[in-house]
Every structure is written in C-alpha cells, then in structure tokens.
N, C-alpha and C positions, 0 to 999 in steps of 0.2 A: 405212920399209918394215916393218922387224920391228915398232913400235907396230904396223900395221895389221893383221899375222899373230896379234898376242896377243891384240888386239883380237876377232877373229874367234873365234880359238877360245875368249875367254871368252865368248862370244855363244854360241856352239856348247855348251860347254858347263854353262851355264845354260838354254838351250832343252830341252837333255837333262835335268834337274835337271827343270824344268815338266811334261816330257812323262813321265817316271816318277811322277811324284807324282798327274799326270790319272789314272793306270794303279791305282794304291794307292786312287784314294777320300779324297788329301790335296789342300788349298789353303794357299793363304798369303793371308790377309786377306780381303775378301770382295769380290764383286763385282757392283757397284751394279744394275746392269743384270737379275741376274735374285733381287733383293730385291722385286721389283713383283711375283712371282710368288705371294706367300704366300698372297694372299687369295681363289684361283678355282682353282687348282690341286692337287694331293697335294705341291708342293714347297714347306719352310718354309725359307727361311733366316733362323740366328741365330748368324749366323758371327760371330769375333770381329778384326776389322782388325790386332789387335795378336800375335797370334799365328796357330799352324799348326789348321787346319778340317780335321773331317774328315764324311765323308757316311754318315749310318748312314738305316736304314731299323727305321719301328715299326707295326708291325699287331696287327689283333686288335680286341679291345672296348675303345676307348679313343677320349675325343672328336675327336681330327683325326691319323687314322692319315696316314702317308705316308712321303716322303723328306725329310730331314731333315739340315741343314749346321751343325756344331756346335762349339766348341771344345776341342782335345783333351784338356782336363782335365772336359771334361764326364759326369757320375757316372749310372750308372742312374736314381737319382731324379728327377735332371735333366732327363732324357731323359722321363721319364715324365709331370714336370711340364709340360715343352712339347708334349709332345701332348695335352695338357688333363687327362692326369690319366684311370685307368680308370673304366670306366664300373659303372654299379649291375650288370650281367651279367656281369663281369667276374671271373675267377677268378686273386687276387693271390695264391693260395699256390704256383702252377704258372707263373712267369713263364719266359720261356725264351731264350736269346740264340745263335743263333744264326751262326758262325763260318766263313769259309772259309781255309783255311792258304794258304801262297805256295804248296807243291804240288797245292794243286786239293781237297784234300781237307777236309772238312766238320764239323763238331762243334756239339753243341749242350749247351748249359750251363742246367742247370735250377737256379731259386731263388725264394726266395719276397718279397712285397715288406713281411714284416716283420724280414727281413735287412739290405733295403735302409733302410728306416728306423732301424731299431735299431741298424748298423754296427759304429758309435762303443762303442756298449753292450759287442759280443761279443769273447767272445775271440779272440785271433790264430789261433789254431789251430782253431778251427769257422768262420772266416768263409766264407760263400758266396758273395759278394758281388763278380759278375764286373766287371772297366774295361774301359772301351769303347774297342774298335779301329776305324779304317776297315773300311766293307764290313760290319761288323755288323748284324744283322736283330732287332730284339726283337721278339718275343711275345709280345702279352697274349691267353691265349688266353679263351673264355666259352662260355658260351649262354643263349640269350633267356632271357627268364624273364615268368612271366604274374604279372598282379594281380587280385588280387581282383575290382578296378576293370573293369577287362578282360575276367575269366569272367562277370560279374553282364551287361553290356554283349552279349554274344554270347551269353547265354542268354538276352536280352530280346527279342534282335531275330528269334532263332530263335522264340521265344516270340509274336511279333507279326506275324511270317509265315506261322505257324502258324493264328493265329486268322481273319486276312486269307482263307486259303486257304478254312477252315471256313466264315464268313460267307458268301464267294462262291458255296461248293456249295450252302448252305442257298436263298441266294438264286434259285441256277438251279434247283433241284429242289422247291422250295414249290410250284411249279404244279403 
C-alpha cells in the first residue's frame, strides 16, 4: 500500500515537473511527432534528445523566420544560422532580442551581429552579446531594398506602356 501512495505521488509530482516546464517554453529531449513539421510550416525543430529545449521565436529579414525548438546552450549566432542566416535587406547592426520576465514584464536587448561574431575577440567588460532564454523573440529587423536590376526593369516596362498607349492613339486618330 504505501509502494502504491509513493508511487503516485512520484507520478503526480513529475506530471507537475512536465506541466511547469510546458508553461516556461522548456522540453526534455524531443518529440518525433512534431519533427515532420519543419518543412510546410513557421515550426523548426532542432531539439537536442540529450538534453533540456527550449522554444524561441525569430523574425524579421532572415531566410526561414518562425518558431523555433533548440538546445539550451544554443548562442545567438546559432539561432541565426538556423534560420538560414539574414537576408541581403537585413540590417545586422540593430539585431534585437526580445524578453519577457516571470512577472509579465518585457525588455528588449539591442546588439549588433559583429558582437555576435567577434565575441570570443571582445572584452569582458563591453560584451553585448545576449543568451538565449525560453520564450525569447529575435529580431532581424530591415527594409527592402531596390536594384539597379529592378529600377532599369520598371522604367522599361513603364517605358513600353508608354509607347503602346502613343501607337494606339496615333492609330485611332490617323483617319
């Protein structure tokens, strides 16, 4: 009888353990099931089986923004690398991370990503260079940007509209 009461409440109190760590944005190892998700979805998982995951989120100008399951020694760069890395619109000197405290309240941590490369380089006392907690949001932020390629292409076609429109008048007004 008593095995069956300890029994229980070590049950009980590892179901509690599960159901705080769901609440935190933590995992323990990963789970198979929504690893099929990676390729049609915003969810990647690159959780690590052997240790504790946790779920950050990455937006902004970066090739596969989304949510994100990752292991908790995983470094901004990291983070950055698995979302394929920013994009040519992308503005690396304003990256931004994004925080929410256990009391509900918010903060945002600005740095640049030749902090994040250079790290190892800087001294202890200037680094900027934030670690990733659960529940974190990074931010790549940008804006488009035109090419050459691009203005020459939208001056053509305005250009070839243009002349379309002139033929036609000529044509209906010749008579």
């Amino acid at each position: 009888m008593n095995f069956k009461v300890n029994g229980v409440i070590l049950l009980l109190f590892l179901f509690a353990i599960a159901i705080k760590a769901q609440e935190n944005n933590y995992s323990l190892g990963s789970n198979p099931l929504l690893q099929r998700l990676n390729s049609q979805s915003g969810y990647y998982d690159f959780s690590d089986p052997t240790t504790v995951n946790i779920r950050v989120a990455v937006w902004g100008w970066v090739r596969y923004p989304g949510k994100y399951t990752v292991p908790v020694y995983t470094s901004p760069v990291d983070l950055l690398s698995l979302a394929g890395g920013p994009t040519d619109a992308a503005n690396i000197e304003d990256l931004r991370i994004y925080k929410e405290g256990e009391d509900s309240t918010q903060s945002m941590i600005k740095f640049s990503y030749n902090d994040v490369l250079y790290e190892s380089h800087l001294a202890t006392r200037y680094r900027k260079v934030p670690k990733l907690e659960a529940g974190d949001i990074l931010v790549v932020p940008g804006e488009p940007r035109v090419y050459f390629a691009q203005s020459i292409s939208l001056w053509l076609q305005i250009f070839s509209v243009a002349t379309s429109i002139s033929i036609l008048l000529y044509t209906i007004f010749k008579k």
